[in-house]
C-alpha positions as CSV (number, residue, x, y, z in Angstrom):
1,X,-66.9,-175.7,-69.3
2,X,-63.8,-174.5,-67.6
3,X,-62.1,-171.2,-68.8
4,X,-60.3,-171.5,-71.7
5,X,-62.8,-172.9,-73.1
6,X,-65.3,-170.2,-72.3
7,X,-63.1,-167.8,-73.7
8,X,-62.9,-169.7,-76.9
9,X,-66.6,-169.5,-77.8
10,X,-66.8,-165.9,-76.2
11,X,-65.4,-164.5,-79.6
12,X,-68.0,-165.9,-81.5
13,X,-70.7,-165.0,-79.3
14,X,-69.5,-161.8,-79.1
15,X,-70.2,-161.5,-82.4
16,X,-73.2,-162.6,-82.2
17,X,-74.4,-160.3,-79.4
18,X,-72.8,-157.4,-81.1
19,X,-75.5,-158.1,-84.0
20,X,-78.4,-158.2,-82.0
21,X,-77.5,-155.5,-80.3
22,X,-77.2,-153.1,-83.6
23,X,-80.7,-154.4,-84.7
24,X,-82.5,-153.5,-81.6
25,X,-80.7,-150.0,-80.9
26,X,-79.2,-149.5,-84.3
27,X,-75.8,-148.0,-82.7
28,X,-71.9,-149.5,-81.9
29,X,-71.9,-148.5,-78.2
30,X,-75.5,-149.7,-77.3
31,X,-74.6,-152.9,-79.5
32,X,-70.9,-153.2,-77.2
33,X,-72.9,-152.8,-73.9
34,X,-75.1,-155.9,-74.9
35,X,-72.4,-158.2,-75.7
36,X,-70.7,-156.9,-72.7
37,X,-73.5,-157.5,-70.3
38,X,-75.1,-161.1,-72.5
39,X,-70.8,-162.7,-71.8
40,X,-70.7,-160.9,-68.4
41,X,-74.3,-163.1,-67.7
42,X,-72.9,-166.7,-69.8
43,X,-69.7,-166.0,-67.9
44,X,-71.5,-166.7,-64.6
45,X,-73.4,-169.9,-65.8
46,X,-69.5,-171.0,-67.2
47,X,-69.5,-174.6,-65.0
48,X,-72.6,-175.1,-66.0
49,X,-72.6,-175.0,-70.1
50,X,-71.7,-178.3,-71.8
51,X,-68.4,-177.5,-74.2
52,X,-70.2,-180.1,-77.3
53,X,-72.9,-178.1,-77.1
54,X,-74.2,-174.9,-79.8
55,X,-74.3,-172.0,-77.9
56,X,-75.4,-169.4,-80.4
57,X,-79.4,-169.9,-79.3
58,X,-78.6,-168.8,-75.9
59,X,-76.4,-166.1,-76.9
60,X,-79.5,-164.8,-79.1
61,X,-82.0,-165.0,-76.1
62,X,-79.4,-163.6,-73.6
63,X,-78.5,-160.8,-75.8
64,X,-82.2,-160.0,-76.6
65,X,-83.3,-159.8,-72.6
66,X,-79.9,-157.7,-72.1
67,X,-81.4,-155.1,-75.0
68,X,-85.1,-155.1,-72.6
69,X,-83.4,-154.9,-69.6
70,X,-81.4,-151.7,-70.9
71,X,-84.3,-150.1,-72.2
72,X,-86.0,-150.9,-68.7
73,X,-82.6,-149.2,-66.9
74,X,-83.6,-146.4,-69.3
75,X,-87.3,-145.5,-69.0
76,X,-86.5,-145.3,-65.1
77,X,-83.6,-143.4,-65.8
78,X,-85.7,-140.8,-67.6
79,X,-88.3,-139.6,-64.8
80,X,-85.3,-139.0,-62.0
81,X,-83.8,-137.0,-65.0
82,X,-86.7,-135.1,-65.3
83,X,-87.3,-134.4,-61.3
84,X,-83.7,-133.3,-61.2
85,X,-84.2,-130.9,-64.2
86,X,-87.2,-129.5,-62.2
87,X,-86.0,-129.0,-59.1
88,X,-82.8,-127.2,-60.3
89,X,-85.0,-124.8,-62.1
90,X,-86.6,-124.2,-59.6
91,X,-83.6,-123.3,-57.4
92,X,-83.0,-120.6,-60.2
């Protein structure tokens, strides 16, 4: 698939990224990270998707493991939070 092409589907799988990103965290900018990272991922695999092809399905599953991985990013986001909170308070 070269670019134009790419970009021609992106719109629509934008779209559908954007959805599955509002029914996992239920907010706009959680839902616009998703279909950031899930074209940011396709975009890299580019050559290698065949233009006749549907592409929705692996929009869906790409979108879906960009919501997991976020909420991985997250839970190891919230312990270095937590040391940082204690060891400032501690300087007090």
């Amino acid at each position: 698939m070269k670019h134009q092409e790419f970009a021609n589907i992106a719109i629509e799988l934008r779209d559908v990224m954007l959805s599955i990103g509002r029914e996992f965290f239920g907010n706009e900018e959680d839902a616009k990270d998703v279909a950031q990272e899930g074209l940011l991922t396709l975009c890299k695999y580019m050559e290698q998707l065949d233009v006749d092809k549907n592409h929705r399905p692996l929009a869906i599953r790409v979108a879906k493991h960009c919501c997991i991985d976020m909420v991985r990013k997250r839970k190891k986001q919230i312990p270095m939070v937590r040391n940082y909170i204690a060891i400032m308070l501690r300087r007090t």
